[in-house]
mmCIF file as gemmi writes it, N, C-alpha and C atoms, coordinates in Angstrom:
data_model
loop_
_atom_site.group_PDB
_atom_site.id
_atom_site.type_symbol
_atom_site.label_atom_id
_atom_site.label_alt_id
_atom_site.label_comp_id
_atom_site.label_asym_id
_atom_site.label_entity_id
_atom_site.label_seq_id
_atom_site.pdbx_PDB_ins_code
_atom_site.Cartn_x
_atom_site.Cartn_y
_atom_site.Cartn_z
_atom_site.occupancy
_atom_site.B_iso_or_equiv
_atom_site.pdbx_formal_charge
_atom_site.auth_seq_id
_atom_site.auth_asym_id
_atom_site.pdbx_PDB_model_num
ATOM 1 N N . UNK Axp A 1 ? 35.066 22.988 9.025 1 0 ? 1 A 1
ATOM 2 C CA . UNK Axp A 1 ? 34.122 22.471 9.993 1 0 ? 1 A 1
ATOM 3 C C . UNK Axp A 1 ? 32.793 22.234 9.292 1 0 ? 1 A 1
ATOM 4 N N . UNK Axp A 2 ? 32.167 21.331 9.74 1 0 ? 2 A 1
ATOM 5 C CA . UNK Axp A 2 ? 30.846 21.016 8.854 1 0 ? 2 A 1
ATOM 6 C C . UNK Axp A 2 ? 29.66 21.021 9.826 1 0 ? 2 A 1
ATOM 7 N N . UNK Axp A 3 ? 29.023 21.741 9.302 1 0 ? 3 A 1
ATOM 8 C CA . UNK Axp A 3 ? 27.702 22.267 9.974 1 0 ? 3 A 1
ATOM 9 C C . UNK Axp A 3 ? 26.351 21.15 10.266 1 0 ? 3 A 1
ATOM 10 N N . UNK Axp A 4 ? 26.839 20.042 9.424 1 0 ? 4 A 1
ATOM 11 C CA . UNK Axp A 4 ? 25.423 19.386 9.37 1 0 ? 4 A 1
ATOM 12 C C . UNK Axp A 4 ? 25.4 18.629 10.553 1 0 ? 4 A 1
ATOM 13 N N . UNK Axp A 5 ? 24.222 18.321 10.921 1 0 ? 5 A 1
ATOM 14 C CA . UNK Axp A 5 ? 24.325 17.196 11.792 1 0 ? 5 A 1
ATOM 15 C C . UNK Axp A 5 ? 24.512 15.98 11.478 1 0 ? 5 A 1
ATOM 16 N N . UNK Axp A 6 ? 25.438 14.639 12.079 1 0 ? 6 A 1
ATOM 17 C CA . UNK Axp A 6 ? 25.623 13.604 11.914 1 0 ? 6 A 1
ATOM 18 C C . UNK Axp A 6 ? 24.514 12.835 10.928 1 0 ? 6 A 1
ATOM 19 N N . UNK Axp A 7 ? 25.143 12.386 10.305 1 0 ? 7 A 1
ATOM 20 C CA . UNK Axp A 7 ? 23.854 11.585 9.801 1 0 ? 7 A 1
ATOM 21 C C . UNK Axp A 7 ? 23.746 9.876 10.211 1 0 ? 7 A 1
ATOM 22 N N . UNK Axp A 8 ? 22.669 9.222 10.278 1 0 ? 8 A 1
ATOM 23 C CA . UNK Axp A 8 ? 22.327 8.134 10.845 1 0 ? 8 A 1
ATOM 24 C C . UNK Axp A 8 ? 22.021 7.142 9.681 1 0 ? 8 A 1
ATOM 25 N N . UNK Axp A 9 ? 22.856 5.921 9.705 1 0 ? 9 A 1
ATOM 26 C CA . UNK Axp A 9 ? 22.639 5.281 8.553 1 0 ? 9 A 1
ATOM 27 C C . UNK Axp A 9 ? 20.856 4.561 8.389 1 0 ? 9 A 1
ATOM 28 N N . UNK Axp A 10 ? 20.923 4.973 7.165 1 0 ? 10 A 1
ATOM 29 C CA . UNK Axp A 10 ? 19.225 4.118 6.651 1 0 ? 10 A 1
ATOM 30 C C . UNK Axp A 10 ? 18.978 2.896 6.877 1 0 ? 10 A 1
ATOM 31 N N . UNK Axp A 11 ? 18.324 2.437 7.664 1 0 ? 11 A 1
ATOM 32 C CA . UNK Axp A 11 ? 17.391 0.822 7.277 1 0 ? 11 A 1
ATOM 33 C C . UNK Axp A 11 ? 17.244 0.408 6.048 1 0 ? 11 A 1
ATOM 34 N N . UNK Axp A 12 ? 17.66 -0.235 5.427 1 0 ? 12 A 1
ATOM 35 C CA . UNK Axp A 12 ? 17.342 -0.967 4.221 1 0 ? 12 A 1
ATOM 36 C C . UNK Axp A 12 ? 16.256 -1.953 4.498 1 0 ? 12 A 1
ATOM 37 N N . UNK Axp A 13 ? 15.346 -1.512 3.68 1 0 ? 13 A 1
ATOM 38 C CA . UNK Axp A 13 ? 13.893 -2.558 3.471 1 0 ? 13 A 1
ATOM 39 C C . UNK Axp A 13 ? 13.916 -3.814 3.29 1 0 ? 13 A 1
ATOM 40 N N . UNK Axp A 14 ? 14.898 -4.053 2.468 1 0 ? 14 A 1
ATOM 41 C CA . UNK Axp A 14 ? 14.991 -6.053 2.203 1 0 ? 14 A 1
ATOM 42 C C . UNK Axp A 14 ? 16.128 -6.275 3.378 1 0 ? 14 A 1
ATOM 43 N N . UNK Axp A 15 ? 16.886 -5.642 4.228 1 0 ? 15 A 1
ATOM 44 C CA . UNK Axp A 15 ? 17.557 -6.035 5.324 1 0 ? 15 A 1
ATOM 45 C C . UNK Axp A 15 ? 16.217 -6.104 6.471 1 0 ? 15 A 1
ATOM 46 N N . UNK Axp A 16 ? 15.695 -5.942 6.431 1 0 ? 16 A 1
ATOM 47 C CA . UNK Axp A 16 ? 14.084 -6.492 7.454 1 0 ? 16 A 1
ATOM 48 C C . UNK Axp A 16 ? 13.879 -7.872 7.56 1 0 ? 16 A 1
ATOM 49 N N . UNK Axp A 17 ? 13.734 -8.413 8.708 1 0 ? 17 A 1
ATOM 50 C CA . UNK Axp A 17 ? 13.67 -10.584 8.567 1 0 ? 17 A 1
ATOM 51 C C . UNK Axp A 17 ? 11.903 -10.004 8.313 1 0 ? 17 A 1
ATOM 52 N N . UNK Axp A 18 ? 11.752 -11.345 7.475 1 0 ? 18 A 1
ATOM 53 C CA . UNK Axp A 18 ? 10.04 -11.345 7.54 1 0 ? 18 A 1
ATOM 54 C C . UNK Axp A 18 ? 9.406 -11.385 8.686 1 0 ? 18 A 1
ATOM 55 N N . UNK Axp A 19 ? 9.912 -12.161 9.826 1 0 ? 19 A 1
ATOM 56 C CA . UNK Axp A 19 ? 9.669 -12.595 11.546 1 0 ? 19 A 1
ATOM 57 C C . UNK Axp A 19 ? 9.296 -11.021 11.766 1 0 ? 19 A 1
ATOM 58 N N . UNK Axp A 20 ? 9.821 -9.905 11.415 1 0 ? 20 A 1
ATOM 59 C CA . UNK Axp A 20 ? 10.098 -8.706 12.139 1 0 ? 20 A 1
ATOM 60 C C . UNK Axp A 20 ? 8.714 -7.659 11.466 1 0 ? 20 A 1
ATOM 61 N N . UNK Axp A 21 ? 8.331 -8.355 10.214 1 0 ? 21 A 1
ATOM 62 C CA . UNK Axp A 21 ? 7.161 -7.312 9.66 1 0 ? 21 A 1
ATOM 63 C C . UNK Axp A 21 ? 5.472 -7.678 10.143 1 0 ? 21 A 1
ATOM 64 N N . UNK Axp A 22 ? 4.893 -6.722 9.916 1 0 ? 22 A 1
ATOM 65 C CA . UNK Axp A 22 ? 3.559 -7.113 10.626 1 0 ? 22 A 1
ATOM 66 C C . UNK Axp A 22 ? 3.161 -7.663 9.75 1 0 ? 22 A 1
ATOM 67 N N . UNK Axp A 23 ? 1.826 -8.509 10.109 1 0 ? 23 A 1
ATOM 68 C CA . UNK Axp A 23 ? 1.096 -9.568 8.939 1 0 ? 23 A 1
ATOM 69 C C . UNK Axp A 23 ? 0.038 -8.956 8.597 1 0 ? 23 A 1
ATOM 70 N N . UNK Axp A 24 ? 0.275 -8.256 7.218 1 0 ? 24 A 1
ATOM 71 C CA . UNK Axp A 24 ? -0.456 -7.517 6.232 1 0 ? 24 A 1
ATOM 72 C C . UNK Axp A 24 ? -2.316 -8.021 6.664 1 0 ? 24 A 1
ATOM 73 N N . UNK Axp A 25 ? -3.265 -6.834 6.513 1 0 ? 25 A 1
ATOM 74 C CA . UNK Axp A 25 ? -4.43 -7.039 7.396 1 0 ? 25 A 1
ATOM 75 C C . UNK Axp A 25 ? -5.596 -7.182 6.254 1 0 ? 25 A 1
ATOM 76 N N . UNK Axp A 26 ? -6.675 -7.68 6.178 1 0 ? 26 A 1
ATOM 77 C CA . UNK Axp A 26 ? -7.815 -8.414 5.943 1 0 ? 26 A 1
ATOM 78 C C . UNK Axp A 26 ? -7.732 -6.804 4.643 1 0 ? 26 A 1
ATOM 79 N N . UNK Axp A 27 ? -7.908 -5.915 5.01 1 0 ? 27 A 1
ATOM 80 C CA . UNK Axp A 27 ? -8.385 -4.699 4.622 1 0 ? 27 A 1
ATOM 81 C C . UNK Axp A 27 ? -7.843 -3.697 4.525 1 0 ? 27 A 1
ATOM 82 N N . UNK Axp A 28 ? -7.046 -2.608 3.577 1 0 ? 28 A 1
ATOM 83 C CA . UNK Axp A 28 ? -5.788 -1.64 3.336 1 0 ? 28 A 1
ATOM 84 C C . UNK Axp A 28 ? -5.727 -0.361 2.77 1 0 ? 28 A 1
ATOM 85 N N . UNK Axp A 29 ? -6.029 0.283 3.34 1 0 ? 29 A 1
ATOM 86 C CA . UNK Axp A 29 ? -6.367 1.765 2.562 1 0 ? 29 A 1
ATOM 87 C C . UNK Axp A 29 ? -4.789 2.583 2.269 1 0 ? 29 A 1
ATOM 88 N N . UNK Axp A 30 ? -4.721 3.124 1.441 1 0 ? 30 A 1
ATOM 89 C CA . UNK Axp A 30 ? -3.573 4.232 1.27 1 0 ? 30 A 1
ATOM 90 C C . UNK Axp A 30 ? -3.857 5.121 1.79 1 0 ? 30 A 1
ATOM 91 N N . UNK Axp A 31 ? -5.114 5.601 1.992 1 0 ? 31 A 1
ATOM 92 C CA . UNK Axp A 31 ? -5.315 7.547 2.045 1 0 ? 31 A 1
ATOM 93 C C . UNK Axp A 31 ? -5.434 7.316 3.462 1 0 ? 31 A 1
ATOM 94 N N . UNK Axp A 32 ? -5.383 8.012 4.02 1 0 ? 32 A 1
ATOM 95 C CA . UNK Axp A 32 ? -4.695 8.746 5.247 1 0 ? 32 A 1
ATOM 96 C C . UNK Axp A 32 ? -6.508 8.887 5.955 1 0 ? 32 A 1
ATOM 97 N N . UNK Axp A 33 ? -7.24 9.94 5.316 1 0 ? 33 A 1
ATOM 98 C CA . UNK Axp A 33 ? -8.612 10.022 5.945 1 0 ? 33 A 1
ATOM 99 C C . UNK Axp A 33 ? -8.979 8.61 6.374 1 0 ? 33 A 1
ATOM 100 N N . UNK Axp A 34 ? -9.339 7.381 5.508 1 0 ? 34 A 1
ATOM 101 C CA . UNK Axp A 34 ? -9.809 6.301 5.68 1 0 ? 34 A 1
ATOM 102 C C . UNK Axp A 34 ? -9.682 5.159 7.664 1 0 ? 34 A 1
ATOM 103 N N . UNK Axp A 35 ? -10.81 4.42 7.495 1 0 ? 35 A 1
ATOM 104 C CA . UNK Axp A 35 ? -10.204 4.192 9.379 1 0 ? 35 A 1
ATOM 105 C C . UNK Axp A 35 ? -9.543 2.529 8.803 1 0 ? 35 A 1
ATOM 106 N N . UNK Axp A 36 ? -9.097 2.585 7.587 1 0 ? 36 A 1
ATOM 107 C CA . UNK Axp A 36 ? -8.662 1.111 7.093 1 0 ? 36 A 1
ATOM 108 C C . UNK Axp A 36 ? -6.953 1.625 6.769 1 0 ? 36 A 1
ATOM 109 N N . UNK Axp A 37 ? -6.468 3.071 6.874 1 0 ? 37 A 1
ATOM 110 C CA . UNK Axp A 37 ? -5.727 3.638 6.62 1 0 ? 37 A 1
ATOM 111 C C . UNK Axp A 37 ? -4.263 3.085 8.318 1 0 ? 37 A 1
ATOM 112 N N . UNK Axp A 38 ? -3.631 2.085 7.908 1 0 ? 38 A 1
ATOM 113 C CA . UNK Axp A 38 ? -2.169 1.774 9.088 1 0 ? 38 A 1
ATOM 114 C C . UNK Axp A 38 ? -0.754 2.661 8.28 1 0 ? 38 A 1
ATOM 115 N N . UNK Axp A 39 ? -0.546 2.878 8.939 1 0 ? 39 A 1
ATOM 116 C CA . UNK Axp A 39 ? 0.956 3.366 8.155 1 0 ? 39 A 1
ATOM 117 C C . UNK Axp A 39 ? 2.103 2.293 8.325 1 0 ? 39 A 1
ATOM 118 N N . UNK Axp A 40 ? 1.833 2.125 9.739 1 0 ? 40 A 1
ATOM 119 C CA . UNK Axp A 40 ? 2.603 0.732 9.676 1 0 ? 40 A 1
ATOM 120 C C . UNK Axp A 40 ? 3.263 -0.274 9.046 1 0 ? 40 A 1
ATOM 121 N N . UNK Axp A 41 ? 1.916 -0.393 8.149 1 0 ? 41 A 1
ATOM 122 C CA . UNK Axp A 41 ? 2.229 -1.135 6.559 1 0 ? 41 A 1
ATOM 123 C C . UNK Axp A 41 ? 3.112 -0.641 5.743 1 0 ? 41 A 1
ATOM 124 N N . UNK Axp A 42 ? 3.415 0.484 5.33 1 0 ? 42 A 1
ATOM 125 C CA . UNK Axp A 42 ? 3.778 1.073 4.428 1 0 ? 42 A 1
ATOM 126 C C . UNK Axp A 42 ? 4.697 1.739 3.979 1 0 ? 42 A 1
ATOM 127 N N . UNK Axp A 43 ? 5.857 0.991 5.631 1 0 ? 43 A 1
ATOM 128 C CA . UNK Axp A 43 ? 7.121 0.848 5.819 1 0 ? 43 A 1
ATOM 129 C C . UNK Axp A 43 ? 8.168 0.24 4.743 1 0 ? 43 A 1
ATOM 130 N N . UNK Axp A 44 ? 7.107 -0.878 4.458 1 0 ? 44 A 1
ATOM 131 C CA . UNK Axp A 44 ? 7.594 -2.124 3.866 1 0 ? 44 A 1
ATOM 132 C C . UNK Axp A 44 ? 7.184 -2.157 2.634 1 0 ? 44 A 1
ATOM 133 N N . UNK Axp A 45 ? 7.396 -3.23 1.218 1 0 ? 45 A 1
ATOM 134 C CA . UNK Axp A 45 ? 7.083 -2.731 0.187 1 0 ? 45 A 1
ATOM 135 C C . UNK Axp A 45 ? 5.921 -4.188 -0.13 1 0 ? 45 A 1
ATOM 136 N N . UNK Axp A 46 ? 4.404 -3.624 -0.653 1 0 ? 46 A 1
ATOM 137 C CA . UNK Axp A 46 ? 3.673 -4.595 -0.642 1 0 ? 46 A 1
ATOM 138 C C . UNK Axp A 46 ? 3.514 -4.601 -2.102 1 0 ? 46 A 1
ATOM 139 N N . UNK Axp A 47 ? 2.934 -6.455 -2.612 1 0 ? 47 A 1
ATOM 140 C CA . UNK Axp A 47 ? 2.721 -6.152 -3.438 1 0 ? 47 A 1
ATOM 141 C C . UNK Axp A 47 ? 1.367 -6.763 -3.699 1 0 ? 47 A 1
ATOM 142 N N . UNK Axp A 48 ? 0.047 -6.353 -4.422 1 0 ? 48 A 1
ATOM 143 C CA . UNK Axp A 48 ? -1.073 -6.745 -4.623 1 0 ? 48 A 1
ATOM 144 C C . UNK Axp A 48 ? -1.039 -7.408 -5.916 1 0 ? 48 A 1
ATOM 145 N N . UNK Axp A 49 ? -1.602 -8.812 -5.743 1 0 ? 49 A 1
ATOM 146 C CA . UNK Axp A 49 ? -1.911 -9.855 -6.875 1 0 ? 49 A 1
ATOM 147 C C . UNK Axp A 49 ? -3.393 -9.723 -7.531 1 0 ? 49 A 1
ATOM 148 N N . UNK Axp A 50 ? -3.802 -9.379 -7.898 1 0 ? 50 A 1
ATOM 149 C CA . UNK Axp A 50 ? -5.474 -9.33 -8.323 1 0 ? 50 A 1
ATOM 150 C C . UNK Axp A 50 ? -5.685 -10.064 -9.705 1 0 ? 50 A 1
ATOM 151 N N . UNK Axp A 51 ? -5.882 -10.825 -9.625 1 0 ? 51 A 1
ATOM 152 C CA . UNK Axp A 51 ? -6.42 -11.999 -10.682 1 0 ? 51 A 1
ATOM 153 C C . UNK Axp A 51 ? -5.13 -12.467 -11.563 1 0 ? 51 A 1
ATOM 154 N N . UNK Axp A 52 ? -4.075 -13.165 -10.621 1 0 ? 52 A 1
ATOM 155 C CA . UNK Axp A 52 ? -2.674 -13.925 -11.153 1 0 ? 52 A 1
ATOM 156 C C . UNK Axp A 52 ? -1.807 -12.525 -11.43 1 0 ? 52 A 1
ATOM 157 N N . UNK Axp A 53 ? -1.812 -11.152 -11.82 1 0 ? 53 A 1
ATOM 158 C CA . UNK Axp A 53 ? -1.118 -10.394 -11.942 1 0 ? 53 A 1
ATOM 159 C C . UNK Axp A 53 ? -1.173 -9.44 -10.749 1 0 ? 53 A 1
ATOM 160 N N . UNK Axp A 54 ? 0.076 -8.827 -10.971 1 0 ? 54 A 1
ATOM 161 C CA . UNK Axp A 54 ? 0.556 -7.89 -9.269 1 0 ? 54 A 1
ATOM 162 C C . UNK Axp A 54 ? 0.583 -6.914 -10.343 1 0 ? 54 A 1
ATOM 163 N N . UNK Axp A 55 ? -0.367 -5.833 -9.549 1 0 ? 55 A 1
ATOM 164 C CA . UNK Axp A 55 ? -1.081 -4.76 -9.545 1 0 ? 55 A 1
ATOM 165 C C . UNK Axp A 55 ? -0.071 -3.348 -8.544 1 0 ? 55 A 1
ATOM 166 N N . UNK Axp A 56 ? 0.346 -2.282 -9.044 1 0 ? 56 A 1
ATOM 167 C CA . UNK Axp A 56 ? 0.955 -1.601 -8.515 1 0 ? 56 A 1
ATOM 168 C C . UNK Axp A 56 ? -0.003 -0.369 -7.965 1 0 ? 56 A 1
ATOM 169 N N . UNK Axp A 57 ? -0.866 0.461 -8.672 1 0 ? 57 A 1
ATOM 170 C CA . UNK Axp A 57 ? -1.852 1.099 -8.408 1 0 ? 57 A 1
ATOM 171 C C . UNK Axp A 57 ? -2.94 1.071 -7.827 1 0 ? 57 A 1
ATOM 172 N N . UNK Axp A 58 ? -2.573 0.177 -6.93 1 0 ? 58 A 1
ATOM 173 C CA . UNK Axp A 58 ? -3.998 -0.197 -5.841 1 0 ? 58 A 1
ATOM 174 C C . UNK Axp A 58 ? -3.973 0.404 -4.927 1 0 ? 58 A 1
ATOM 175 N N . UNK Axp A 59 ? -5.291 1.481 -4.823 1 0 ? 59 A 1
ATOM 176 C CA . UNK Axp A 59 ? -5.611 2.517 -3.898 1 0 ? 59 A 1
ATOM 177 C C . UNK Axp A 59 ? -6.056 1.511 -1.985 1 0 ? 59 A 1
ATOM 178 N N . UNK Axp A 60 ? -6.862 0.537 -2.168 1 0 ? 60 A 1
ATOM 179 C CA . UNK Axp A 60 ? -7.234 -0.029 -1.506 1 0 ? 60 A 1
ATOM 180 C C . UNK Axp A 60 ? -8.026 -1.099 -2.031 1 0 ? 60 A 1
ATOM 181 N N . UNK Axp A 61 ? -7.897 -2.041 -0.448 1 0 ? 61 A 1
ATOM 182 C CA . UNK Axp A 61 ? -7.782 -3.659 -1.129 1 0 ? 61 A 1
ATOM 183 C C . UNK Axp A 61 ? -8.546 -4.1 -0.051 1 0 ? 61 A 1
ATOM 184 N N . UNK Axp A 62 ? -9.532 -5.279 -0.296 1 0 ? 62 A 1
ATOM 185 C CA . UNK Axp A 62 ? -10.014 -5.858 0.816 1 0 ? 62 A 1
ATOM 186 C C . UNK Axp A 62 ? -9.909 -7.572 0.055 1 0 ? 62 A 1
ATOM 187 N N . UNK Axp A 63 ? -9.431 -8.714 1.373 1 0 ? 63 A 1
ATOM 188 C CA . UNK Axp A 63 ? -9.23 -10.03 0.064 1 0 ? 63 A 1
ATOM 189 C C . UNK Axp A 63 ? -10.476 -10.751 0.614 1 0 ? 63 A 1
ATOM 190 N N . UNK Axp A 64 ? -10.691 -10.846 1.972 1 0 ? 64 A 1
ATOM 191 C CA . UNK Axp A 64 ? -11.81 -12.142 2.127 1 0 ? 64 A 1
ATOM 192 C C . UNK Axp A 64 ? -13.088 -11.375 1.291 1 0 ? 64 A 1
ATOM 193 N N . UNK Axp A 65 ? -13.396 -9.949 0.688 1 0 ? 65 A 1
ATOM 194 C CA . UNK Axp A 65 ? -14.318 -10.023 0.103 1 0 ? 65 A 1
ATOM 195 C C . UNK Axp A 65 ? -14.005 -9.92 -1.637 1 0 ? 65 A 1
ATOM 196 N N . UNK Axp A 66 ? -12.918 -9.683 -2.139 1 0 ? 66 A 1
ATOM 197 C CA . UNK Axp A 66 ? -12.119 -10.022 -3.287 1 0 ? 66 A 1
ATOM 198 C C . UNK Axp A 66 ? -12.577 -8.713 -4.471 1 0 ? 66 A 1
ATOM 199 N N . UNK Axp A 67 ? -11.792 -7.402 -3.782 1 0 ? 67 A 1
ATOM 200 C CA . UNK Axp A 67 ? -12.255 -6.287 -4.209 1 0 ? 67 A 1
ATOM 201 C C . UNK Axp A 67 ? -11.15 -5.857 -4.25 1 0 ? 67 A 1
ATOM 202 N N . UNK Axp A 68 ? -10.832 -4.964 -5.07 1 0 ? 68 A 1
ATOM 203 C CA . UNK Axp A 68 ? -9.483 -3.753 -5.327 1 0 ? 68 A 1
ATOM 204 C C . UNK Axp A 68 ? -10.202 -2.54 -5.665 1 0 ? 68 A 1
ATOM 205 N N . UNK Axp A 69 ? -9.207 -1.233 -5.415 1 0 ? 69 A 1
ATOM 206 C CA . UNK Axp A 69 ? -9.659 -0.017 -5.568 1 0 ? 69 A 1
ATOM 207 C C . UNK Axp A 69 ? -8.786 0.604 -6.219 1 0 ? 69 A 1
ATOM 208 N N . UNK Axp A 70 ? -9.062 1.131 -7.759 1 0 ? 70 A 1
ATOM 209 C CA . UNK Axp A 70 ? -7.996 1.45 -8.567 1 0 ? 70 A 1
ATOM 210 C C . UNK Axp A 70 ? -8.314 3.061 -9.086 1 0 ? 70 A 1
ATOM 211 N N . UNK Axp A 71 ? -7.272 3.982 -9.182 1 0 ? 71 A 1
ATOM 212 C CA . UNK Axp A 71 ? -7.379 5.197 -10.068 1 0 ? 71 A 1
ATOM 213 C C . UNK Axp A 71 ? -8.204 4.975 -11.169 1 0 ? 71 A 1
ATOM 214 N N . UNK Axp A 72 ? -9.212 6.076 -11.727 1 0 ? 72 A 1
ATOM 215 C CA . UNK Axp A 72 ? -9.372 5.685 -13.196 1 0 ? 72 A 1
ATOM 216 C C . UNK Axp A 72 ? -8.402 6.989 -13.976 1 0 ? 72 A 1
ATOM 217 N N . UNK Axp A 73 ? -7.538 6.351 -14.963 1 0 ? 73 A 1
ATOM 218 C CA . UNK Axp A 73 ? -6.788 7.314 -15.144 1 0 ? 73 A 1
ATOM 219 C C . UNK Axp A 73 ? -6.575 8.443 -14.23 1 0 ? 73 A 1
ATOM 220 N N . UNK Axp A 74 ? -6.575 9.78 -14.789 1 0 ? 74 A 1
ATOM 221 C CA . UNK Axp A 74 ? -6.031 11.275 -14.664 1 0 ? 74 A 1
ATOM 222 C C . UNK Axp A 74 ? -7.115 11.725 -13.516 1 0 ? 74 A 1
ATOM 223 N N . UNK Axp A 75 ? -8.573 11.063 -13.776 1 0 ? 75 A 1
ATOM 224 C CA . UNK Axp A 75 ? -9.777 11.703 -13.094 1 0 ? 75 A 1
ATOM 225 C C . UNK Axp A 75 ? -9.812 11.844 -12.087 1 0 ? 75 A 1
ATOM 226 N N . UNK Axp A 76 ? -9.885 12.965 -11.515 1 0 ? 76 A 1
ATOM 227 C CA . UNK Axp A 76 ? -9.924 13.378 -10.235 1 0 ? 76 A 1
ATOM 228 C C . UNK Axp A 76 ? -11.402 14.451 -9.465 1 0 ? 76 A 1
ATOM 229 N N . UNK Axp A 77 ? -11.869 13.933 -8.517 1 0 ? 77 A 1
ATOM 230 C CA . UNK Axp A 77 ? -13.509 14.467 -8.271 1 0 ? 77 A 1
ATOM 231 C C . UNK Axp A 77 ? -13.111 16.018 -7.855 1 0 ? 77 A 1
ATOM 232 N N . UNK Axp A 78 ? -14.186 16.56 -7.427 1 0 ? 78 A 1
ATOM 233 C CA . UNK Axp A 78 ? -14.803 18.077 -7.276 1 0 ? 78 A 1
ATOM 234 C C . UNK Axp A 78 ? -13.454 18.691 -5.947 1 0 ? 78 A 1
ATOM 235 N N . UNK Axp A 79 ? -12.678 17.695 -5.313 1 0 ? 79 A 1
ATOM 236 C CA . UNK Axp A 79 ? -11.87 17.95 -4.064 1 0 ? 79 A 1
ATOM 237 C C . UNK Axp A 79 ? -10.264 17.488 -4.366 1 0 ? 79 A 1
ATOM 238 N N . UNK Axp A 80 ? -10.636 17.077 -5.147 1 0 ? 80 A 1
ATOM 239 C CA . UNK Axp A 80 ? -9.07 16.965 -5.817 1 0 ? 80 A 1
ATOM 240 C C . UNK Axp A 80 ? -8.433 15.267 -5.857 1 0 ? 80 A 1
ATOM 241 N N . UNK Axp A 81 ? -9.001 14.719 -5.467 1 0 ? 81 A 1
ATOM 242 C CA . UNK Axp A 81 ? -8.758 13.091 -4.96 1 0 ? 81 A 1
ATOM 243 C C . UNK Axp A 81 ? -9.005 12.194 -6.407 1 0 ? 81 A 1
ATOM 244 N N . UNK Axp A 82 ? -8.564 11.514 -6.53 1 0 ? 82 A 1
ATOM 245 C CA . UNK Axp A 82 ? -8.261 10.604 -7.557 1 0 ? 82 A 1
ATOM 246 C C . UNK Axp A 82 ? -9.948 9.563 -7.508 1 0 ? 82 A 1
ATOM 247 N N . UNK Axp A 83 ? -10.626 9.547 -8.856 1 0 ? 83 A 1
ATOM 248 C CA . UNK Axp A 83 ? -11.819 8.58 -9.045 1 0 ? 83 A 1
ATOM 249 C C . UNK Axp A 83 ? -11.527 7.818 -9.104 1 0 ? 83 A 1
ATOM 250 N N . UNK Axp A 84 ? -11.849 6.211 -7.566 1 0 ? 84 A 1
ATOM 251 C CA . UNK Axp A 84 ? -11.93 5.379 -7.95 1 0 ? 84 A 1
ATOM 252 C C . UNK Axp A 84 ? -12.961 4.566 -8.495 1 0 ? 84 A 1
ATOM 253 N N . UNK Axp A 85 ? -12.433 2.637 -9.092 1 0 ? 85 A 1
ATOM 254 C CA . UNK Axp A 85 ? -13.172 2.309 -9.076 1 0 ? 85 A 1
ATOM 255 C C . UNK Axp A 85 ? -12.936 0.847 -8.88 1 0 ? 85 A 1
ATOM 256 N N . UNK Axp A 86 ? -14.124 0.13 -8.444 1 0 ? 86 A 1
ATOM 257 C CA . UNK Axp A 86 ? -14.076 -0.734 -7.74 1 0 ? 86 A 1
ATOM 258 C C . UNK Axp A 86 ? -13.997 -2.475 -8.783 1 0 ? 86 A 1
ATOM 259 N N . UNK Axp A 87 ? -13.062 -3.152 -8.821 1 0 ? 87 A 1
ATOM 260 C CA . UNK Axp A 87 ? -12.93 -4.24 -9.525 1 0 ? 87 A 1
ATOM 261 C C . UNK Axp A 87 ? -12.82 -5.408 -8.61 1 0 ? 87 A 1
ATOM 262 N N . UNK Axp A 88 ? -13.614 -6.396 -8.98 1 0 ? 88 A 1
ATOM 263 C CA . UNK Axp A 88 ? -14.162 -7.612 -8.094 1 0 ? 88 A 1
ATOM 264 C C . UNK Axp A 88 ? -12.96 -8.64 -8.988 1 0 ? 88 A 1
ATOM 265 N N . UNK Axp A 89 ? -12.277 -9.979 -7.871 1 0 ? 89 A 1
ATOM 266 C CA . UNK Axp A 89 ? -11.51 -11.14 -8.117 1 0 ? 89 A 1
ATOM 267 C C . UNK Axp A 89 ? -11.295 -11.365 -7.28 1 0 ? 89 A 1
ATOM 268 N N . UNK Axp A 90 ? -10.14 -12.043 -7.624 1 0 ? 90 A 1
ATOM 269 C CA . UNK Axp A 90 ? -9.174 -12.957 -6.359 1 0 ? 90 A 1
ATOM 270 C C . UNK Axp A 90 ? -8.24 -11.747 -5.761 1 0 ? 90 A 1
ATOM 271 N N . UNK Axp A 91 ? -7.832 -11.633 -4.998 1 0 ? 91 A 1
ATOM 272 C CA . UNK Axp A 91 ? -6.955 -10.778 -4.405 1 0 ? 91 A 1
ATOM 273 C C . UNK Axp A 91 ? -6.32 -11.245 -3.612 1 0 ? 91 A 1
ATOM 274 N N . UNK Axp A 92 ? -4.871 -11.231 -3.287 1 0 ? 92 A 1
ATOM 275 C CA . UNK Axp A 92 ? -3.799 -11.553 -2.666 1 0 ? 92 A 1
ATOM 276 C C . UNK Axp A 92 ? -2.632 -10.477 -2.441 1 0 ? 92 A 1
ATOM 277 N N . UNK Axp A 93 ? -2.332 -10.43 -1.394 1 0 ? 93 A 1
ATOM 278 C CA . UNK Axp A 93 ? -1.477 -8.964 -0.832 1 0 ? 93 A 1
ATOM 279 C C . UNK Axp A 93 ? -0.21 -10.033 0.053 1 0 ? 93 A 1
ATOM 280 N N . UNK Axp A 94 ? 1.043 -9.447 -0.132 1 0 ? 94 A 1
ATOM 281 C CA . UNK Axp A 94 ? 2.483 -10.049 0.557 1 0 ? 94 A 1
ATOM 282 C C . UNK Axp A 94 ? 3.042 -9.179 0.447 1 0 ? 94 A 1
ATOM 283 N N . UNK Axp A 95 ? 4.086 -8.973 0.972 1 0 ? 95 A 1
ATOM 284 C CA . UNK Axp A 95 ? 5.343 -8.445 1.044 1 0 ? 95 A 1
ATOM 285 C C . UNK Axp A 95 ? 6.349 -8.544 -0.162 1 0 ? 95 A 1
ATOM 286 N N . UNK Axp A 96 ? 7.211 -7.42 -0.848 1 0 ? 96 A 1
ATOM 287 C CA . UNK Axp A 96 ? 7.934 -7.905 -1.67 1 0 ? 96 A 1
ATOM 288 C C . UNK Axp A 96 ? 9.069 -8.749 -0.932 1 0 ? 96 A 1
């Protein structure tokens, strides 16, 4: 007899129609504190373009003002959170 409970098959991410995902927003925070912070998003797998190359380490992104927010390396401030810093271009955010 097996103890576990049933298990429920997974959603696969690229089985998602594009029609069905929300349309990625002006402004995108990862961290959770932030009020730019949706989870919504983050269902799905995004990818950030910042000056012709897609950028994987982007903390947060804003495009109509053409800003990214990146780790600097290892550095992390007085609370434990990763130092960012702020790099100005083109910015473009989609869906993989």
């Amino acid at each position: 007899m097996n103890d576990t409970p049933a298990s429920t098959p997974a959603t696969d991410v690229a089985s998602v129609p594009a029609a069905e995902r929300p349309a990625l927003p002006d402004r995108l925070c990862t961290d959770a504190r932030s009020p730019f912070h949706r989870p919504e998003f983050f269902e799905h797998d995004i990818v950030i373009r910042y000056n012709g190359k897609d950028r994987f380490d982007v903390e947060e992104y804003c495009i109509s003002e053409g800003w990214i927010k990146v780790p600097v390396g290892k550095k992390v401030d007085r609370r434990g959170y990763p130092l960012l810093i702020k790099l100005k271009g083109t910015v473009e955010a989609f869906y993989r």
